[in-house]
C-alpha positions as CSV (number, residue, x, y, z in Angstrom):
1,X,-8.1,36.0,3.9
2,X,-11.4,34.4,2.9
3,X,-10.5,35.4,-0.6
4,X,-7.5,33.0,-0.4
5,X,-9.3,30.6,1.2
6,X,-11.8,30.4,-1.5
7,X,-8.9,29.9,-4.7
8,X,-6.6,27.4,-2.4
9,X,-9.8,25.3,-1.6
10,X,-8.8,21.7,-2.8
11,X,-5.9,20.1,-3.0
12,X,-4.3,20.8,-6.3
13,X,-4.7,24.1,-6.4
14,X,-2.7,23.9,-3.1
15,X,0.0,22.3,-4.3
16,X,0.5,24.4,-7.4
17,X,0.9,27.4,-4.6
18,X,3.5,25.5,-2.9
19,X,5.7,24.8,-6.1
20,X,5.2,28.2,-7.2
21,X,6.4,29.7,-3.8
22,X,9.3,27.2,-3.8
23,X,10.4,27.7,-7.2
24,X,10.4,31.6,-6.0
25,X,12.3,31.2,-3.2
26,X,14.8,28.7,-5.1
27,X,15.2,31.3,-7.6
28,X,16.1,33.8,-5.3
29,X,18.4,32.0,-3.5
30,X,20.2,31.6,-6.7
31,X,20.3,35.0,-7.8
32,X,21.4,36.7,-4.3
33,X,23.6,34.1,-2.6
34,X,26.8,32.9,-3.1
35,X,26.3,29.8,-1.9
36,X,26.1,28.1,-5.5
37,X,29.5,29.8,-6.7
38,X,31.4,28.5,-3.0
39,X,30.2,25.2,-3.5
40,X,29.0,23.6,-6.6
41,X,27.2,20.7,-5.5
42,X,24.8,22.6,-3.8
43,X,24.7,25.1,-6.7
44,X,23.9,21.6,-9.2
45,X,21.4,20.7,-6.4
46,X,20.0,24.4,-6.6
47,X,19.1,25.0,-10.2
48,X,18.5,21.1,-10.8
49,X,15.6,21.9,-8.2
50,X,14.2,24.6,-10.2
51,X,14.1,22.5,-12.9
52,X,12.5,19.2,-11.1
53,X,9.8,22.5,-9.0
54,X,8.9,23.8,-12.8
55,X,8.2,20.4,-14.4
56,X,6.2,19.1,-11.3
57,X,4.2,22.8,-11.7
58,X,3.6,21.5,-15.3
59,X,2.0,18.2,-14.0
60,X,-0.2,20.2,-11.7
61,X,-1.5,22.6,-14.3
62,X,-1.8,20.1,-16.4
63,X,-3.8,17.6,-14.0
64,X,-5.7,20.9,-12.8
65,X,-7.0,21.6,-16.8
66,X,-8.0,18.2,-17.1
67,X,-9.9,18.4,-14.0
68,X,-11.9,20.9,-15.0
């Protein structure tokens, strides 16, 4: 635990955890449900997040790299 304590330790690095876990979870929920096939609103809604989640990870990284 102290391990992960020591990489999440400020705020972007945070924050680039979150969008990763979400864009996992997204992903997932794509692949197994059939949610996005039964209703295709929420299946726009779905991938369009993955999208917006892997373009907002680019920021981070990006903002993270200059940081450094």
């Amino acid at each position: 635990m102290k391990l992960l304590r020591g990489i999440f330790n400020d705020r972007l690095t945070r924050t680039a955890g979150i969008i990763f876990v979400l864009i996992i979870a997204v992903v997932v929920f794509d692949n197994y449900s059939n949610l996005p096939y039964q209703h295709p609103l929420l299946g726009v809604f779905a991938y369009g997040a993955v999208l917006v989640l892997f373009i907002a990870g680019g920021i981070v990284f990006a903002l993270a790299i200059l940081r450094s």
